[in-house]
Residue, then its C-alpha position, 0 to 999 in steps of 0.5 A: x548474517x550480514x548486517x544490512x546498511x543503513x545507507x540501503x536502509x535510509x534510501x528505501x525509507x526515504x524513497x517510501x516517504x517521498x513516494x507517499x506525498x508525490x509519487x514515483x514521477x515528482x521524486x528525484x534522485x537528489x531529493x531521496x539522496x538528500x531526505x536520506x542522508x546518505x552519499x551519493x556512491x552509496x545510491x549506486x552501490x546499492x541500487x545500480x539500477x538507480x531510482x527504478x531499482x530504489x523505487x521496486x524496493x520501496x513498493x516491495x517493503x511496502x506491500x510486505x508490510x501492508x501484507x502482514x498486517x492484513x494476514x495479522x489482522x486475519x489471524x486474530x479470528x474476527x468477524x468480517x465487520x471487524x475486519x473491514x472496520x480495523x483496516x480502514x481505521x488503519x489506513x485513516x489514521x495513517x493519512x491523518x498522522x500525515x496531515x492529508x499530505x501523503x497516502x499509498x505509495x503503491x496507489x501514487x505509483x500506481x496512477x503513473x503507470x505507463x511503459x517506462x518503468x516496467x520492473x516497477x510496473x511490474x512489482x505494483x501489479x503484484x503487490x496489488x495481487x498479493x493484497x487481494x489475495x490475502x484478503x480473498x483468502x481473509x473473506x474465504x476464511x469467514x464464508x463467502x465463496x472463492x468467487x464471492x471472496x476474490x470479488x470483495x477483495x477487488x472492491x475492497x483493494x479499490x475502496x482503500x486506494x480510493x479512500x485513500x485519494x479522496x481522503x488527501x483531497x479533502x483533508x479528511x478521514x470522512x471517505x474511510x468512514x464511508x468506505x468501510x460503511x459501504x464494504x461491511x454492507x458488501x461483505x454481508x451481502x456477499x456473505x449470504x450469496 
């Protein structure tokens, strides 16, 4: 198997943390070369689409990463208050390890979307899916209704993007506690419906 180059490796990397902080828009391609260490041929001889083509990567990892948490997460048996509760720790303590500085890539994305960009526009979508999708199937698994199921992971999805905005706003974890507060009295709600 061909060994993957660290060059590709350190440009994505650097491209998710750069996207973190200020989203797809405030990063350029001399900051992810710089952040990166990696030499400028190499940016186009990996990524000839240039920084659309690093930024449909780096949201991919992402939402590949985050996918396999969620699916670990569900994996393990718990109950939904737990499961609810173990996602926003996760994504509190992620923020908090950044100093309120950075949160999703895929929400800072997200949230200038328009009709420049559409491979990434498009990749965000589908992240976002696959993410509803696992944790629809996580709520199927633990009794809500398809329907039910599909509707807690939109409020869901939405809680966690939004906790993750106010959290960076405010310099605290408070919204992520709130967040899962209010999700585990949905859950249970739509638990017996």
């Amino acid at each position: 198997m061909a060994k993957v180059s660290s060059a590709r490796e350190g440009l994505i990397d650097a491209a998710v943390e750069l996207f973190r902080a200020r989203g797809y828009e405030g990063v350029g391609v001399a900051e992810l070369l710089e952040k990166s260490g990696a030499p400028r041929g190499s940016l186009y001889f990996h990524f000839p689409g240039g920084k659309e083509e690093i930024g449909v990567e780096a949201v991919r990892r992402v939402g590949e990463n985050v996918n396999a948490q969620f699916r670990a997460l569900h994996e393990t048996g718990c109950d939904m208050a737990y499961y609810i509760q173990q996602v926003f720790k996760t994504t509190a303590e992620g923020i908090r390890d950044r100093h309120y500085k950075a949160s999703c890539p895929i929400a800072a994305i997200a949230a200038e979307m328009g009709n420049s960009n559409p491979k990434l526009n498009e990749i965000v979508r589908a992240v976002f899916a696959g993410w509803e999708k696992e944790m629809a199937s996580a709520a199927r698994a633990r009794g809500m209704t398809a329907k039910n199921a599909n509707s807690f992971a939109s409020a869901m999805l939405a809680s966690i993007e939004g906790a993750m905005i106010v959290s960076k706003a405010q310099g605290s974890v408070a919204p992520h506690i709130n967040a899962a507060r209010a999700m585990k009295v949905l859950a249970a709600s739509l638990l017996v419906n």
